[in-house]
MARPA-253257 format. One record per residue (C-alpha): residue in three letters; residue number from 1; y negated, x negated, z negated. Coordinates in nm, 4 decimals, decimal comma. Layout:
BEGIN
ATOM rest  nr       py       px       pz
ATOM  ALA NUM        Y        X        Z
...
***
This chain:
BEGIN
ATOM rest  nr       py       px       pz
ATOM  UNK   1  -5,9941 -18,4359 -20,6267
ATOM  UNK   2  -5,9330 -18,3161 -20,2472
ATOM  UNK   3  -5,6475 -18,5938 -20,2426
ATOM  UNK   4  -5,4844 -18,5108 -20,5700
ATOM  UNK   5  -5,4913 -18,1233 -20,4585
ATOM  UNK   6  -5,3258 -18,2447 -20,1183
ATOM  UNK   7  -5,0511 -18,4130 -20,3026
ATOM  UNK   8  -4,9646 -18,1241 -20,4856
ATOM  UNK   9  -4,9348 -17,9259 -20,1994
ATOM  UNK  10  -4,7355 -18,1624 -19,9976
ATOM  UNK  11  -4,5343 -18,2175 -20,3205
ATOM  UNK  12  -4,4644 -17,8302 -20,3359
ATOM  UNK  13  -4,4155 -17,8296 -19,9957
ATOM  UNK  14  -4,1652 -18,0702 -19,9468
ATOM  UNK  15  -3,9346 -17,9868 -20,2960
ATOM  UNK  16  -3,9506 -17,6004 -20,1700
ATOM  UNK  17  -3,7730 -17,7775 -19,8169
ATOM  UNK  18  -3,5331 -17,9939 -20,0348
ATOM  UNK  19  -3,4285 -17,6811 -20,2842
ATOM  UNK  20  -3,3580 -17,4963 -19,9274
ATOM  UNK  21  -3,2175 -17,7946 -19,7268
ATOM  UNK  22  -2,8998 -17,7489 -19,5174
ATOM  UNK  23  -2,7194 -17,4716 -19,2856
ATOM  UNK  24  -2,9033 -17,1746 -19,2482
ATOM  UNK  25  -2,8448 -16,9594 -19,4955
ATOM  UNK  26  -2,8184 -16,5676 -19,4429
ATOM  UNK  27  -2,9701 -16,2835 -19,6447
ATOM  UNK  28  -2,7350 -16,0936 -19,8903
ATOM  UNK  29  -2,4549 -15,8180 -19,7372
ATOM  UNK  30  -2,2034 -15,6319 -19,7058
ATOM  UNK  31  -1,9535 -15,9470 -19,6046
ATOM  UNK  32  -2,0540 -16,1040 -19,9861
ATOM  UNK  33  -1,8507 -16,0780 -20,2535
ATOM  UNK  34  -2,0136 -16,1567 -20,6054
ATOM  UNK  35  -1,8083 -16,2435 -20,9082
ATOM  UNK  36  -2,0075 -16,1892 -21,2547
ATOM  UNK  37  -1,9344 -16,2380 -21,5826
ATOM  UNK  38  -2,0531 -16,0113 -21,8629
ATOM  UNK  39  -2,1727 -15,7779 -21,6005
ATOM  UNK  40  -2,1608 -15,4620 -21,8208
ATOM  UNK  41  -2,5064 -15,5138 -22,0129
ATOM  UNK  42  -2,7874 -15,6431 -21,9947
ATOM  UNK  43  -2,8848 -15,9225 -21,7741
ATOM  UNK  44  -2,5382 -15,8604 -21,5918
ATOM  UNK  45  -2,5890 -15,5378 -21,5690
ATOM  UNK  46  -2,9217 -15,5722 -21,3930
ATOM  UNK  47  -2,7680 -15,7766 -21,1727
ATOM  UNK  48  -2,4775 -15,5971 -21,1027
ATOM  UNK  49  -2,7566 -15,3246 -20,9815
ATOM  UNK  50  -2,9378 -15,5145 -20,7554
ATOM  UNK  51  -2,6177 -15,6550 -20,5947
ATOM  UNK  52  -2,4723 -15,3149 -20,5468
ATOM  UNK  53  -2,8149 -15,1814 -20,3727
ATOM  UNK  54  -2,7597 -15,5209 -20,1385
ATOM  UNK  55  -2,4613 -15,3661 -20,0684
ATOM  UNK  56  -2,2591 -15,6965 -20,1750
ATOM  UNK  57  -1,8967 -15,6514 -20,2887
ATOM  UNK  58  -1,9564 -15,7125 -20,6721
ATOM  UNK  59  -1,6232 -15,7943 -20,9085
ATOM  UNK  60  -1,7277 -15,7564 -21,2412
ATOM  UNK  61  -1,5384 -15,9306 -21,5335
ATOM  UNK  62  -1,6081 -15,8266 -21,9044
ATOM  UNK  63  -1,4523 -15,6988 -22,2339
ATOM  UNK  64  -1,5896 -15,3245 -22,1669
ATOM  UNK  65  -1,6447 -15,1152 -21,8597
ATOM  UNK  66  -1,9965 -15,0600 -21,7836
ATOM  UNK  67  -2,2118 -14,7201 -21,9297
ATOM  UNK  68  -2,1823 -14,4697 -21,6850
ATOM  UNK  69  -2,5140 -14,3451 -21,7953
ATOM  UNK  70  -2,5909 -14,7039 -21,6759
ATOM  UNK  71  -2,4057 -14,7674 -21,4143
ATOM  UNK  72  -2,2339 -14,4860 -21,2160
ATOM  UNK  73  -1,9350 -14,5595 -21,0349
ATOM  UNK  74  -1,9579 -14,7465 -20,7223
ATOM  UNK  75  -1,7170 -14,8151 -20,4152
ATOM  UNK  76  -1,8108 -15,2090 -20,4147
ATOM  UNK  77  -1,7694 -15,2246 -20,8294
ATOM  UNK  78  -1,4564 -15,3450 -20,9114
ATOM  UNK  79  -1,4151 -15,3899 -21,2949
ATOM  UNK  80  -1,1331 -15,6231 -21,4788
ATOM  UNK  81  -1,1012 -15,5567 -21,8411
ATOM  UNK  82  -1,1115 -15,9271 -21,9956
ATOM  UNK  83  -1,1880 -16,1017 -22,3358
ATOM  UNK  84  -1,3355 -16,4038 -22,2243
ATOM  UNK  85  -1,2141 -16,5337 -22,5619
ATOM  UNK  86  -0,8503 -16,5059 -22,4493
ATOM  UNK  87  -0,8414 -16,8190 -22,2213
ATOM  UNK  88  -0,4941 -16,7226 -22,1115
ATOM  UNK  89  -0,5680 -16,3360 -21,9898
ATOM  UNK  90  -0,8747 -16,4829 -21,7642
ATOM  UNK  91  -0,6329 -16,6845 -21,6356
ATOM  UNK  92  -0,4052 -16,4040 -21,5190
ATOM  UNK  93  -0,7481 -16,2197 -21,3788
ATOM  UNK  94  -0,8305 -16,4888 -21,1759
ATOM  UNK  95  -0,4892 -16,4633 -21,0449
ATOM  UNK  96  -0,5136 -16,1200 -20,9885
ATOM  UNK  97  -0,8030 -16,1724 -20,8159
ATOM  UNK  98  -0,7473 -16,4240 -20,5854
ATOM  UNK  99  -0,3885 -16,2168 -20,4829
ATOM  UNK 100  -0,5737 -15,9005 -20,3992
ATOM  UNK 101  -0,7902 -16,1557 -20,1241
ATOM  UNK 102  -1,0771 -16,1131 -20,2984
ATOM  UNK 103  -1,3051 -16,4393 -20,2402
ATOM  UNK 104  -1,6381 -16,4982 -20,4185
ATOM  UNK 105  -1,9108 -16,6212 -20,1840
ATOM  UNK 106  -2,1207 -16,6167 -20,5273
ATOM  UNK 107  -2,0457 -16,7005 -20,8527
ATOM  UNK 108  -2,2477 -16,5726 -21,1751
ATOM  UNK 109  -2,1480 -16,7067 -21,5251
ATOM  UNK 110  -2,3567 -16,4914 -21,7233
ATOM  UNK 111  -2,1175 -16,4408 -22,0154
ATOM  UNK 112  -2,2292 -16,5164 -22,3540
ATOM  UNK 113  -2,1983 -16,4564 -22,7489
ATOM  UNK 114  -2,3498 -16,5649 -23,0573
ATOM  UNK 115  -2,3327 -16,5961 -23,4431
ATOM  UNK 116  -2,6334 -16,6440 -23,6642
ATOM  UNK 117  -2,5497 -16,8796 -23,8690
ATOM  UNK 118  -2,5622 -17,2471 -24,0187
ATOM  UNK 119  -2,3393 -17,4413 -23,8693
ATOM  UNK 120  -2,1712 -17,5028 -24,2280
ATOM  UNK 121  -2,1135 -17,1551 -24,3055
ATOM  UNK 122  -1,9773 -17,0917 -23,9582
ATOM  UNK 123  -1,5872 -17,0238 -23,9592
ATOM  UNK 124  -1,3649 -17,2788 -23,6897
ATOM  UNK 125  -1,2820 -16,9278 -23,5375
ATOM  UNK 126  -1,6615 -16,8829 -23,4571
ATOM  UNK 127  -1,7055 -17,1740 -23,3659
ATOM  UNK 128  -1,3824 -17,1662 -23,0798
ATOM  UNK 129  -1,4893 -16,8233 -22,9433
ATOM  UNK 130  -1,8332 -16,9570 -22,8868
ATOM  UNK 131  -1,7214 -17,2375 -22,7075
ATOM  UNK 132  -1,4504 -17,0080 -22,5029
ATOM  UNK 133  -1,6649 -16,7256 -22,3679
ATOM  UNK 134  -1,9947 -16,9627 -22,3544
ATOM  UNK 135  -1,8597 -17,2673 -22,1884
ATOM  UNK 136  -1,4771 -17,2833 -22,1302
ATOM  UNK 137  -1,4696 -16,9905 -21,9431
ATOM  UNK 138  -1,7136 -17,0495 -21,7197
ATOM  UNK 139  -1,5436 -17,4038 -21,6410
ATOM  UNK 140  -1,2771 -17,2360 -21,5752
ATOM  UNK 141  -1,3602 -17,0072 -21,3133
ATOM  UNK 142  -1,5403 -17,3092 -21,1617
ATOM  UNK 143  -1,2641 -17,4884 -21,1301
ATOM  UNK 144  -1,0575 -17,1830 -20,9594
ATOM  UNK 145  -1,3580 -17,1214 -20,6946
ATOM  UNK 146  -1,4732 -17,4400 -20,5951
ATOM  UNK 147  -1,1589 -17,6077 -20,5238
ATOM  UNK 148  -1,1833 -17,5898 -20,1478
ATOM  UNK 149  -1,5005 -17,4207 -20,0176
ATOM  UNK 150  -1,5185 -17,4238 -19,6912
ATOM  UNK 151  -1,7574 -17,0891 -19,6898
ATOM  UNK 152  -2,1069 -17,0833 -19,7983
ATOM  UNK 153  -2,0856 -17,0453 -20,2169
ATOM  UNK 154  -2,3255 -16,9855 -20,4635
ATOM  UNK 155  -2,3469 -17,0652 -20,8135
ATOM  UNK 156  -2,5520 -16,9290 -21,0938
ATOM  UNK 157  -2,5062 -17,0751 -21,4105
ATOM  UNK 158  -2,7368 -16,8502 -21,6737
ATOM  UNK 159  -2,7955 -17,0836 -21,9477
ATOM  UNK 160  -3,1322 -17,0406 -22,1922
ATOM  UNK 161  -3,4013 -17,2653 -22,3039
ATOM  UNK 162  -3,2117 -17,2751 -22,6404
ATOM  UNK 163  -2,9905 -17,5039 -22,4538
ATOM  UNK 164  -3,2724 -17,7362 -22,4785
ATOM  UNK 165  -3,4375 -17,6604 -22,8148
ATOM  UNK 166  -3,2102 -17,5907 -23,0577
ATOM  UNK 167  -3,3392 -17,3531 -23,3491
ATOM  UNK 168  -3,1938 -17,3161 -23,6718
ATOM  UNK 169  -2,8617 -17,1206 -23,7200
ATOM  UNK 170  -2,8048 -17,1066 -23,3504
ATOM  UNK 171  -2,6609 -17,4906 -23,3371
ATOM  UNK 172  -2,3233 -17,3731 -23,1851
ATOM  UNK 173  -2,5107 -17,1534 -22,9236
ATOM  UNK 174  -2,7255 -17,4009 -22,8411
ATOM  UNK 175  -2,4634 -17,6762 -22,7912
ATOM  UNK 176  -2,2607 -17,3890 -22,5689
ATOM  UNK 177  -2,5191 -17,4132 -22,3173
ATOM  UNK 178  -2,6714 -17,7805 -22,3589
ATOM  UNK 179  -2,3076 -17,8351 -22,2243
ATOM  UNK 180  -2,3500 -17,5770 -21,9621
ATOM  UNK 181  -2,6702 -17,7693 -21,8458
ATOM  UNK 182  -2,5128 -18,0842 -21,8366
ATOM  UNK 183  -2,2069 -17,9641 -21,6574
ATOM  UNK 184  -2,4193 -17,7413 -21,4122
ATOM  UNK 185  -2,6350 -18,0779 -21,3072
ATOM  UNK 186  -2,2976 -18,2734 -21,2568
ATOM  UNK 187  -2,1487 -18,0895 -21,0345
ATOM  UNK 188  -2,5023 -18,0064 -20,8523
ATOM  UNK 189  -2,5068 -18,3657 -20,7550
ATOM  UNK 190  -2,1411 -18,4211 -20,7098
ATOM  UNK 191  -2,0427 -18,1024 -20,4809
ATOM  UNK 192  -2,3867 -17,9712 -20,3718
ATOM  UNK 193  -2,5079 -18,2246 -20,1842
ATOM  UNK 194  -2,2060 -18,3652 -20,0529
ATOM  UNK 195  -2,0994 -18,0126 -19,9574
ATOM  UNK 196  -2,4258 -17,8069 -19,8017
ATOM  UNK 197  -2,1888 -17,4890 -19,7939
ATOM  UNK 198  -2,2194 -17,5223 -20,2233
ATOM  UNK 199  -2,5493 -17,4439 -20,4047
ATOM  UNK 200  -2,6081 -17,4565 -20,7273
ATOM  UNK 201  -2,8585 -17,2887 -20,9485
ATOM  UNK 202  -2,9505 -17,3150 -21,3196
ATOM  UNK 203  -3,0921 -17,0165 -21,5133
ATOM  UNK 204  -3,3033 -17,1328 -21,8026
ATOM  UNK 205  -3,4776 -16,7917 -21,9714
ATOM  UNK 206  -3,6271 -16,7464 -22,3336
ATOM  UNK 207  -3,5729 -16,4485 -22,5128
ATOM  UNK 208  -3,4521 -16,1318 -22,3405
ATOM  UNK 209  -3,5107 -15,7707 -22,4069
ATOM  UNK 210  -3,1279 -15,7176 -22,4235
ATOM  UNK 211  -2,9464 -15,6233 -22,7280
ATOM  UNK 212  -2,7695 -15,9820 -22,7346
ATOM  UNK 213  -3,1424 -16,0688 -22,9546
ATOM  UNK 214  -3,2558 -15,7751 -23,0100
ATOM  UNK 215  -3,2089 -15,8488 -23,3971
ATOM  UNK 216  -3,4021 -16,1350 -23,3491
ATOM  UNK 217  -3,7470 -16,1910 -23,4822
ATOM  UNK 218  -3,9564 -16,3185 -23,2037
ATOM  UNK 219  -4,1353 -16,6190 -23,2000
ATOM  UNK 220  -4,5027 -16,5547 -23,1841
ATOM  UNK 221  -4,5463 -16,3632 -22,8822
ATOM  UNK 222  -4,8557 -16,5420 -22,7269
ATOM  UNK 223  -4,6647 -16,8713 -22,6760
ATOM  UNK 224  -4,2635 -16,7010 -22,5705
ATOM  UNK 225  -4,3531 -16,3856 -22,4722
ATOM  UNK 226  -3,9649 -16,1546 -22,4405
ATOM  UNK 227  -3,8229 -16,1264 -22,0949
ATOM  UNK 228  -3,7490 -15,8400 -21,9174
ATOM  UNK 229  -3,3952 -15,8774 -21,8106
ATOM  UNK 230  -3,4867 -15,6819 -21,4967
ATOM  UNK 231  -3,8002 -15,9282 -21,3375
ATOM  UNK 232  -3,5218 -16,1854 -21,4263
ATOM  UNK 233  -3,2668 -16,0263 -21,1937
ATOM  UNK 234  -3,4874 -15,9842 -20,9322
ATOM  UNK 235  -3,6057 -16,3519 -20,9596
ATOM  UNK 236  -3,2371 -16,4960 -20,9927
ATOM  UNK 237  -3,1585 -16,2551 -20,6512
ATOM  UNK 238  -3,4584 -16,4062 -20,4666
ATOM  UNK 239  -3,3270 -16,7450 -20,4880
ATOM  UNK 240  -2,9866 -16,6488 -20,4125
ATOM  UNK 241  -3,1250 -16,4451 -20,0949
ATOM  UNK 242  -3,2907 -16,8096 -19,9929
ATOM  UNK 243  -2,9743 -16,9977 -20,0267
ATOM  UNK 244  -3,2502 -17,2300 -20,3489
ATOM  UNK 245  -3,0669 -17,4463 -20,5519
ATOM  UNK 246  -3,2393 -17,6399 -20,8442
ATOM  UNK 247  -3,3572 -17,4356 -21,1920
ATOM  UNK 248  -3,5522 -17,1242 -21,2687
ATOM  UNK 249  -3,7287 -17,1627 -21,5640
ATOM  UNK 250  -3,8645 -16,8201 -21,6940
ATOM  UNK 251  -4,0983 -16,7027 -21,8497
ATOM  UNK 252  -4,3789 -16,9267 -21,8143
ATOM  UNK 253  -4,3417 -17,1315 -22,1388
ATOM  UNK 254  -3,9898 -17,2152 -22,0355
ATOM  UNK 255  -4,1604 -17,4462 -21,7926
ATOM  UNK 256  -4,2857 -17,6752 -22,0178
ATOM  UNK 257  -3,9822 -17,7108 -22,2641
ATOM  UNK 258  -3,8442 -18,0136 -22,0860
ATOM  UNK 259  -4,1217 -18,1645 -22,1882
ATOM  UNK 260  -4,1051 -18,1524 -22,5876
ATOM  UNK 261  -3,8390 -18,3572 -22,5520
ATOM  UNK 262  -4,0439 -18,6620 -22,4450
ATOM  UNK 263  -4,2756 -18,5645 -22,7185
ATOM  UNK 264  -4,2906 -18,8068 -23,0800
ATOM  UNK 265  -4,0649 -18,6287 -23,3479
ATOM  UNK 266  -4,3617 -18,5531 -23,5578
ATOM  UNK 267  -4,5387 -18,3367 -23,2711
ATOM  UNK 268  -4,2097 -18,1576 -23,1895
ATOM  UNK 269  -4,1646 -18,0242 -23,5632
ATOM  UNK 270  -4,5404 -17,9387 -23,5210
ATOM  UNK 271  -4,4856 -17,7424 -23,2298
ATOM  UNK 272  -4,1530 -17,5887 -23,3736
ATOM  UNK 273  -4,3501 -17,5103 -23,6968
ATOM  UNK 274  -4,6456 -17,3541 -23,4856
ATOM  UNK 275  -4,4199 -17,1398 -23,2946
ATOM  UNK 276  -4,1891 -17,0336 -23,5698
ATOM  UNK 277  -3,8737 -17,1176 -23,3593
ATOM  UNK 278  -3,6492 -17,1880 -23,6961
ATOM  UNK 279  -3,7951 -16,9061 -23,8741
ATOM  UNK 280  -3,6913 -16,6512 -23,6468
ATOM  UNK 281  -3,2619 -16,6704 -23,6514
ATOM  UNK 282  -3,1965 -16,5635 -23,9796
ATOM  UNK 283  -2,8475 -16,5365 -24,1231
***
């Protein structure tokens, strides 16, 4: 037992060193600039918040301007109106952007939208706006930032746990950010580590209180209790404040969903039954 508890220790010890490995890396400031998507509401918007008390630059990208009664106006906000569906006008913001010397030391692709619905009822329009805002867009800023990094850069790619499960009428939402997932661990490995100025890290939450699910029955609470987007903005802002790449799983539960997958078919439709994951997205 004492060498089993040892091993965990060292084994904690040594992946916390590992997810922190590299130059030093310096506590949030006034020389950072974030760039967010979908900064506006919830989980962006909480993030936006805590950026802004850092007193980091923050460059907020989304379809509407924030609630003042939210968010009051702020020297180190600077908003650009943007459909993320309109692959073509993001293109001419990141332009913008990178003309008025403006240059991301962090990178948040929060942005996201959803349809419930099966995927046969779901029109090809629904489908492509999904995949624009969700996934294309965030390659695409990706692509523009981390072309030559010579500066310490952070990514956070906020994907869900749904990118992993896959509940009923959610199947295009779900393969939105199984893609982000894949693409966020590909580039992890290909830039991160060759690069220690880059660090990646991957977002994995279950339900939020925002009003992105707020129609949403909730699975039964005692095994996915709802997130506060606010304890998840202060978690994502720790690790960024460490320089921590790898994954944030939250809450609890989230842990463990990597593991259904290794699981026999039979025992995951148990556990999806038990849980009433594809009871609770109704069309």
């Amino acid at each position: 037992m004492y060498t089993a508890g040892w091993f965990n220790i060292d084994t904690l010890f040594r992946n916390t060193i590992y997810k922190r490995s590299g130059p030093r890396w310096s506590k949030l400031g006034k020389e950072d600039i974030a760039l967010i998507t979908g900064g506006s509401n919830g989980l962006g918007l909480e993030l936006v918040k805590h950026l802004l008390l850092l007193g980091v630059k923050v460059v907020n990208i989304d379809k509407t301007k924030p609630d003042p009664n939210h968010l009051k106006k702020h020297e180190n906000l600077v908003y650009y109106q943007c459909d993320l569906n309109d692959l073509d006008k993001l293109a001419h913001v990141i332009q913008q952007i990178q003309q008025s010397g403006l240059a991301p030391t962090i990178l948040i692709n929060n942005a996201a939208i959803r349809h419930n619905k099966s995927f046969l009822h779901m029109t090809t329009d629904q489908i492509n706006t999904t995949h624009n805002v969700n996934l294309q867009s965030s390659l695409i800023l990706l692509k523009s930032f981390l072309k030559e990094q010579s500066q310490r850069f952070y990514v956070v790619n906020i994907a869900s746990v749904l990118g992993l499960l896959n509940p009923v009428n959610l199947s295009i939402y779900s393969l939105t950010k199984a893609a982000l997932i894949s693409i966020h661990e590909s580039l992890s490995y290909e830039l991160s580590f060759t690069n220690p100025n880059i660090r990646f890290l991957l977002v994995l939450p279950g339900q939020l209180n925002t009003t992105m699910f707020q129609d949403v029955k909730p699975p039964k609470q005692f095994f996915a209790p709802v997130l506060k987007s606010e304890k998840l903005a202060r978690a994502i802002i720790e690790k960024i404040q460490l320089g921590e790449r790898g994954e944030l799983y939250m809450p609890l539960f989230a842990r463990f969903v990597p593991l259904m997958r290794m699981l026999p078919q039979s025992l995951r439709g148990f556990l999806r039954w038990i849980t009433d994951l594809d009871t609770s997205v109704h069309e």
